[in-house]
Wavefront OBJ file of the C-alpha trace (Angstrom):
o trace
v -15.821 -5.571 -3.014
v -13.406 -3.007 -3.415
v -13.176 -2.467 0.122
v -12.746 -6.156 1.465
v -9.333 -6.193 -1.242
v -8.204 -2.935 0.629
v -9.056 -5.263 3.990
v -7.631 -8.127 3.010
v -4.214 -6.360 1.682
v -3.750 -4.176 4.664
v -4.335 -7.241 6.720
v -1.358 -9.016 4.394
v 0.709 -6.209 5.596
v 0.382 -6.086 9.129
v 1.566 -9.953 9.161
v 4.927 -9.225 6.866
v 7.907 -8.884 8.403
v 10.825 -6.953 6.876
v 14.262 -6.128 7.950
v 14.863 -2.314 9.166
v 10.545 -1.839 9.416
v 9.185 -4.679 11.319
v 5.370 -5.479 10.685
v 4.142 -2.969 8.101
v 0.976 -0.253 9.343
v -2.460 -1.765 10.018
v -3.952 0.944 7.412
v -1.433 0.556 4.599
v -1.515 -1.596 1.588
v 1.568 -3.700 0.576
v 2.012 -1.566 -2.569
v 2.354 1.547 -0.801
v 4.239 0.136 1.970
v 6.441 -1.192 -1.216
v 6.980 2.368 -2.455
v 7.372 3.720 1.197
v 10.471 1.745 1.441
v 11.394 1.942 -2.093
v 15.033 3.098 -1.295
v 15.867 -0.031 0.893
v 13.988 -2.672 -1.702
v 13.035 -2.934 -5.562
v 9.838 -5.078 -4.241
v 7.654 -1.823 -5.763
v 9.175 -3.068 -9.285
v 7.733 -6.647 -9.030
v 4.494 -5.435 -7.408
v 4.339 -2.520 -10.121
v 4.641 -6.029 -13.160
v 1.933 -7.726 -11.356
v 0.005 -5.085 -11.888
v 0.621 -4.121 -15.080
v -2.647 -2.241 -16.306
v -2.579 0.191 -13.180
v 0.447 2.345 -14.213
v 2.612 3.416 -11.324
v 0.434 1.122 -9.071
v 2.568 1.364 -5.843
v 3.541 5.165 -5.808
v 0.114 5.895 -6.472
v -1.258 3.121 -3.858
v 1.217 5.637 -1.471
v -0.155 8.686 -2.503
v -3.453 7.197 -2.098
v -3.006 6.301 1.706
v -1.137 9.850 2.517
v -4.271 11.138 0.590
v -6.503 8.532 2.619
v -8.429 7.920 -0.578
v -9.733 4.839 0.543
v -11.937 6.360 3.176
v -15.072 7.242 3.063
v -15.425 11.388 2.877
v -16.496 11.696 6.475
v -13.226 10.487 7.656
v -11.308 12.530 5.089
v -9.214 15.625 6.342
v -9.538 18.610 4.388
l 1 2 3 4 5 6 7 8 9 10 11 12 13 14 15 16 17 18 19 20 21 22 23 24 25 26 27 28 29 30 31 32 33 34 35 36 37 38 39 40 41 42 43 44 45 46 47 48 49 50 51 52 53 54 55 56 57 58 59 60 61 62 63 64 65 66 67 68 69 70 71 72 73 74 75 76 77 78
């Protein structure tokens, strides 16, 4: 289940358009697209309330896909 949300987010990204990035990456979530472009937007602060139980949910959603954390191991690097 956890892996259709991860689908279904990324998906959500891919179709958002925003000023000075375009269409966001077809493997990123919202949240860490959110923190990617933290310095342009304060959208990470509203995602971050929405998710209130997962402290630090976007920077950690970023770290996550530099990480690649939501891939199985085999298609982990290092």
């Amino acid at each position: 289940m956890k892996q259709l949300l991860i689908a279904i987010d990324q998906v959500a990204n891919t179709v958002v358009w925003i000023k000075g990035d375009g269409f966001g990456y077809a493997d990123e979530t919202l949240s860490a697209r959110a923190w990617r472009l933290r310095a342009q937007s304060n959208a990470w602060r509203r995602i971050d309330r929405l998710f209130f139980w997962d402290r630090d949910h976007c920077r950690t959603s970023y770290e996550a896909e530099r990480q690649r954390r939501h891939l199985p191991a085999e298609y982990r690097v290092g």
